[in-house]
C-alpha positions in Angstrom: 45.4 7.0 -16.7 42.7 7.3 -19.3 42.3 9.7 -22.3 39.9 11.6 -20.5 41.6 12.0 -17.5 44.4 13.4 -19.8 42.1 15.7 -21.3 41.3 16.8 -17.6 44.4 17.4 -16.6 45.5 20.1 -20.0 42.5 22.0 -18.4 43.9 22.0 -14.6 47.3 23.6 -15.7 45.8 25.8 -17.9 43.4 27.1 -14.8 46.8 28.0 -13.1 46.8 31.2 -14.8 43.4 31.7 -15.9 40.8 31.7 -13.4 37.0 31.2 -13.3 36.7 30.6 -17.2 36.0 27.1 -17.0 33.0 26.9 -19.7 36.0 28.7 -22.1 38.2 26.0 -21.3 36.6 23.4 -22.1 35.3 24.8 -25.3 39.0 25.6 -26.7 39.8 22.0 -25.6 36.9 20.9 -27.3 37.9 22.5 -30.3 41.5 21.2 -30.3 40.5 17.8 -30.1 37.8 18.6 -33.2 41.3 20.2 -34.8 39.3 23.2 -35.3 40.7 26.6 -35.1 39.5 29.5 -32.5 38.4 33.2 -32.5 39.0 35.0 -29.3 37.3 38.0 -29.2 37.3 40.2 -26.9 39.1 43.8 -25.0 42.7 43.8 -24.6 43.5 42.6 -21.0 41.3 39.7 -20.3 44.0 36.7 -21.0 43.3 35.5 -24.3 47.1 35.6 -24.8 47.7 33.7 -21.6 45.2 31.5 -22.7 47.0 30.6 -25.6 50.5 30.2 -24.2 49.1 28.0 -21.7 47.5 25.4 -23.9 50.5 25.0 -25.5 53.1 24.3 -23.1 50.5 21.9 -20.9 50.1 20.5 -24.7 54.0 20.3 -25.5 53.1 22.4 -28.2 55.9 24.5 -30.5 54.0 28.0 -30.2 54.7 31.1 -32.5 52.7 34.5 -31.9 52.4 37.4 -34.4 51.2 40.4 -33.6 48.8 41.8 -37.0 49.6 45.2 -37.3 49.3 46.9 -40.2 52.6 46.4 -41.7 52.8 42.8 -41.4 53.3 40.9 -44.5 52.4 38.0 -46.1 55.6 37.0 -46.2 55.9 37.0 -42.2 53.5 34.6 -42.0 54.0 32.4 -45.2 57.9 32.2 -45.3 59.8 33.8 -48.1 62.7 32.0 -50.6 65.7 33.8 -50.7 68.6 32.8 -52.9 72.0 30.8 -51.2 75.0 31.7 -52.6 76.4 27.7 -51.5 74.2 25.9 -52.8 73.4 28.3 -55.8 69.5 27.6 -55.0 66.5 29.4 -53.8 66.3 28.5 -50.0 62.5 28.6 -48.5 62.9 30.3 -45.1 59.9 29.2 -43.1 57.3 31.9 -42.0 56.1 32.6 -38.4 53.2 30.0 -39.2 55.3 27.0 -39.5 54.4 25.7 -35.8 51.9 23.8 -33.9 50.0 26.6 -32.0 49.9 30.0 -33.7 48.9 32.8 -32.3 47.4 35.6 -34.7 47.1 38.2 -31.9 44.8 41.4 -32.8 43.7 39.6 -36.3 41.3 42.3 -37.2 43.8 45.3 -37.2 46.2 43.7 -40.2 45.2 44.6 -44.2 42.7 41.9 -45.9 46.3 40.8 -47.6 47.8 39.7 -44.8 44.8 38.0 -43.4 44.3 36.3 -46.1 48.0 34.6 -46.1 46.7 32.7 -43.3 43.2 30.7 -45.2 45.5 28.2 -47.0 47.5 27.0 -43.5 43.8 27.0 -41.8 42.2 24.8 -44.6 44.8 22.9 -46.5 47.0 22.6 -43.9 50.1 24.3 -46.3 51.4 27.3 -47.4 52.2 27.9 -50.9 55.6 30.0 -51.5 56.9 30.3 -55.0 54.5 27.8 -56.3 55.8 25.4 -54.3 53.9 24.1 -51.1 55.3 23.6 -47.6 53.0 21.1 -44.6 52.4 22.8 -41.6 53.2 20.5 -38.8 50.6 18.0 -37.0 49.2 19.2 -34.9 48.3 22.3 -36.5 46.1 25.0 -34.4 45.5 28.8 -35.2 43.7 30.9 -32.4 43.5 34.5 -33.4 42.6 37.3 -30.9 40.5 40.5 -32.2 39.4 43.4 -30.5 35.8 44.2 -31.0 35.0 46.0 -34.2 34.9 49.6 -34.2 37.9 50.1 -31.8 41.0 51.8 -32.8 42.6 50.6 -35.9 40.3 47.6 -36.7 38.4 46.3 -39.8 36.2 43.5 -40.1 37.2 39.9 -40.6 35.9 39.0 -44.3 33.3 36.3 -44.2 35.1 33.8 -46.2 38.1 33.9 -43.0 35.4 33.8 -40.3 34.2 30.4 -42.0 38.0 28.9 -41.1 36.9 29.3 -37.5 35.4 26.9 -35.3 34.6 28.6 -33.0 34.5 32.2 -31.6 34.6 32.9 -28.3 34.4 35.7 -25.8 36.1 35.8 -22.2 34.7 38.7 -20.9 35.8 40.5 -17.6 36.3 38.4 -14.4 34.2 38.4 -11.5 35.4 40.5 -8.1 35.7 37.3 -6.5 38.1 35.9 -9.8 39.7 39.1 -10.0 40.5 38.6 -6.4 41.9 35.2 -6.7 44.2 36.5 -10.2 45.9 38.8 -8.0 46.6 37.1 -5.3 48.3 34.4 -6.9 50.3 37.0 -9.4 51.2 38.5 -5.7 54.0 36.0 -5.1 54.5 34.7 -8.3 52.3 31.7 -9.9 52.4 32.9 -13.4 53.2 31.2 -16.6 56.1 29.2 -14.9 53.7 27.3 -12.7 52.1 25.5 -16.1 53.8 22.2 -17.3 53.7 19.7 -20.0 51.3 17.1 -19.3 50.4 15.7 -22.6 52.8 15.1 -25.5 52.2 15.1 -28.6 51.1 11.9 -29.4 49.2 11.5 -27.0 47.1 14.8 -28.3 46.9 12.7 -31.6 45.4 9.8 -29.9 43.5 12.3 -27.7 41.8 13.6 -31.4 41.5 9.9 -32.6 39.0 8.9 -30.4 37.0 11.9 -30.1 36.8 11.6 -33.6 35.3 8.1 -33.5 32.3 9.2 -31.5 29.1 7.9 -32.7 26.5 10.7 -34.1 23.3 8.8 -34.5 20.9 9.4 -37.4 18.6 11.2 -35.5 21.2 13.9 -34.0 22.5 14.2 -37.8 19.3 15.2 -39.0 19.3 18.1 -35.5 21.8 19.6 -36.7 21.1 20.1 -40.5 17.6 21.2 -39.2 19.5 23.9 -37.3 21.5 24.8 -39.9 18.7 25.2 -41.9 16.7 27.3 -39.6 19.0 29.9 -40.1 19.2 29.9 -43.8 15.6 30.3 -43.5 15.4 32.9 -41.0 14.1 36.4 -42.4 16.3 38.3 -40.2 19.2 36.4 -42.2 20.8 38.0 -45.1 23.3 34.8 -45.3 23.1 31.9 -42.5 25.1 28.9 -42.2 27.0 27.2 -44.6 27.7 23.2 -45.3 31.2 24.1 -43.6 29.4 25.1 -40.3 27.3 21.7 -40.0 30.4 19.8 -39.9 32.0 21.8 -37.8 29.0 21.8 -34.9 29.2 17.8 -35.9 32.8 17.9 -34.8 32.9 20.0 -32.1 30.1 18.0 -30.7 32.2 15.1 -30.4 34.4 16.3 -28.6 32.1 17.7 -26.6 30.3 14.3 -25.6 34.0 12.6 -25.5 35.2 15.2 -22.9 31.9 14.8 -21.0 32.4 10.8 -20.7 30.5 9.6 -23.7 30.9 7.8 -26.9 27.7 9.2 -28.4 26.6 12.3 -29.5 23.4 13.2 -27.6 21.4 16.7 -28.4 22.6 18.4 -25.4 26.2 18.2 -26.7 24.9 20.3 -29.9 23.3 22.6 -27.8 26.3 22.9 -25.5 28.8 24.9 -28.4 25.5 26.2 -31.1 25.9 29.2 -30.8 29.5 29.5 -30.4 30.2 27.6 -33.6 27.5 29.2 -35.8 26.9 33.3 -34.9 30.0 34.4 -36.9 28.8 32.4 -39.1 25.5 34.6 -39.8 24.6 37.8 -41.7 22.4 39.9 -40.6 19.4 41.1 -43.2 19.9 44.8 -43.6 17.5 47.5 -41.4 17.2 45.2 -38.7 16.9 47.1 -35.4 19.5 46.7 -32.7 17.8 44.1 -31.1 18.6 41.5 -33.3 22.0 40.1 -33.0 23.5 36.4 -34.8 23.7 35.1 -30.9 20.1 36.2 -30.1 18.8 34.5 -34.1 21.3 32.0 -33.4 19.9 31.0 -29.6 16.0 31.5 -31.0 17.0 29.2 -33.6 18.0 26.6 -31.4 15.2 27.2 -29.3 12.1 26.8 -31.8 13.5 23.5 -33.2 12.6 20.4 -31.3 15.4 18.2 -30.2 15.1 14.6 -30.6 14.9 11.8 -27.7 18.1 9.9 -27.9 17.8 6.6 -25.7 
């Protein structure tokens, strides 16, 4: 069995218990293999947990979930020292983020403090406790839930924290027909029991490794920092994408192509995950009407800028 058939099969137990998502399956396995981290946002309801759980055990992956509510602590996430009266030492207890797959569920609802415990694991791949710094373990993956702003008890993610993601994504509700389906296989069972291990770990790594040896041609290069820069020149924009968010769509895009059969980048991969990798990204000018949206400036963007012919 190839690598791609592998890749195939983490989305086939993960469609046991969500149904008729498939474009949002193969985006969060798109990210995983770009070792990107997700946003799921989205009402309470729609399976983002589920979504979660079930990457990890077809993934073999050691999951932890947190729920943010406001009196989380750092600490809960980090890991705390606490003295040993054996050894006569400070002991570093681990924190709930000490795993392969974490799950920050309801993100937006915890302080800025406690958010913010979580920017070193997502870019260094550490926590720092005491001044002294602990590795997360490979693989690493955070996907965080939020419900949309403005419901009960929620504040906006700072900017700097949206930046860590790779991409944000939104379920939505099912269709009758998938809602149909959801129940009548929760009817006699066929929940998370039914999905099993069918990648380990290594095989992840090697899954990553050769995603991340997909060719990006000059010409597809230069796409993508023309896109980036459309948005930092857009006059709708207050603040558009940064350097961070041209490598990630150059990542993402990789995996994209690799999951779709290829070893090259072509322009349709970019298109493929643009907008999902860049509209957090964006600030809106101030004054705009309600019209204007980062996904509409962020689809116009990619819609005015001429892709190149890649043989």
């Amino acid at each position: 069995m190839n690598n791609r058939d592998l890749a195939a099969n983490v989305v086939a137990e993960v469609k046991k218990v969500i149904v008729g998502k498939d474009a949002i399956l193969f985006r969060v396995l798109a990210a995983i293999l770009a070792q990107g981290h997700i946003l799921l946002e989205d009402i309470p309801g729609v399976g983002k947990t589920t979504l979660a759980l079930a990457f990890a055990r077809a993934l073999n992956l050691q999951f932890s979930r947190m729920q943010f509510t406001p009196d989380v602590m750092p600490s809960d996430i980090t890991g705390f020292s606490i003295f040993s009266k054996a050894t006569g030492k400070m002991e570093y207890q681990p924190g709930a983020v000490l795993c392969n797959l974490f799950l920050a569920d309801e993100l937006n609802r915890a302080t800025s403090r406690t958010q913010s415990a979580l920017l070193e694991a997502m870019e260094e791949g550490q926590v720092t406790v005491d001044g002294v710094s602990h590795r997360v373990p490979d693989p690493f993956l955070v996907i965080a839930t939020q419900n949309p702003v403005g419901a009960s008890g929620t504040q906006k993610l700072p900017d700097s924290q949206l930046d860590r993601f790779l991409l944000r994504l939104s379920m939505g509700y099912p269709s009758p027909a998938e809602e149909l389906e959801l129940l009548k296989r929760r009817q006699y069972g066929g929940g998370m029991d039914g999905v099993c291990q069918v990648v380990s770990r290594e095989q992840l790594r090697l899954l990553r490794e050769e995603a991340g040896r997909v060719h990006v041609s000059e010409a597809v290069l230069q796409y993508i920092v023309q896109l980036v820069n459309a948005t930092r020149n857009h006059p709708q924009l207050m603040q558009g994408a940064s350097p961070r968010a041209a490598l990630a769509v150059m990542s993402v895009s990789r995996a994209v192509a690799f999951l779709r059969g290829r070893d090259y980048v072509i322009p349709e991969d970019v298109q493929c995950i643009w907008t999902d990798a860049i509209a957090h990204r964006l600030l809106l000018a101030p004054g705009l009407s309600d019209a204007a949206s980062p996904q509409s400036i962020s689809a116009e963007t990619l819609h005015n800028t001429p892709a190149p012919k890649v043989q």
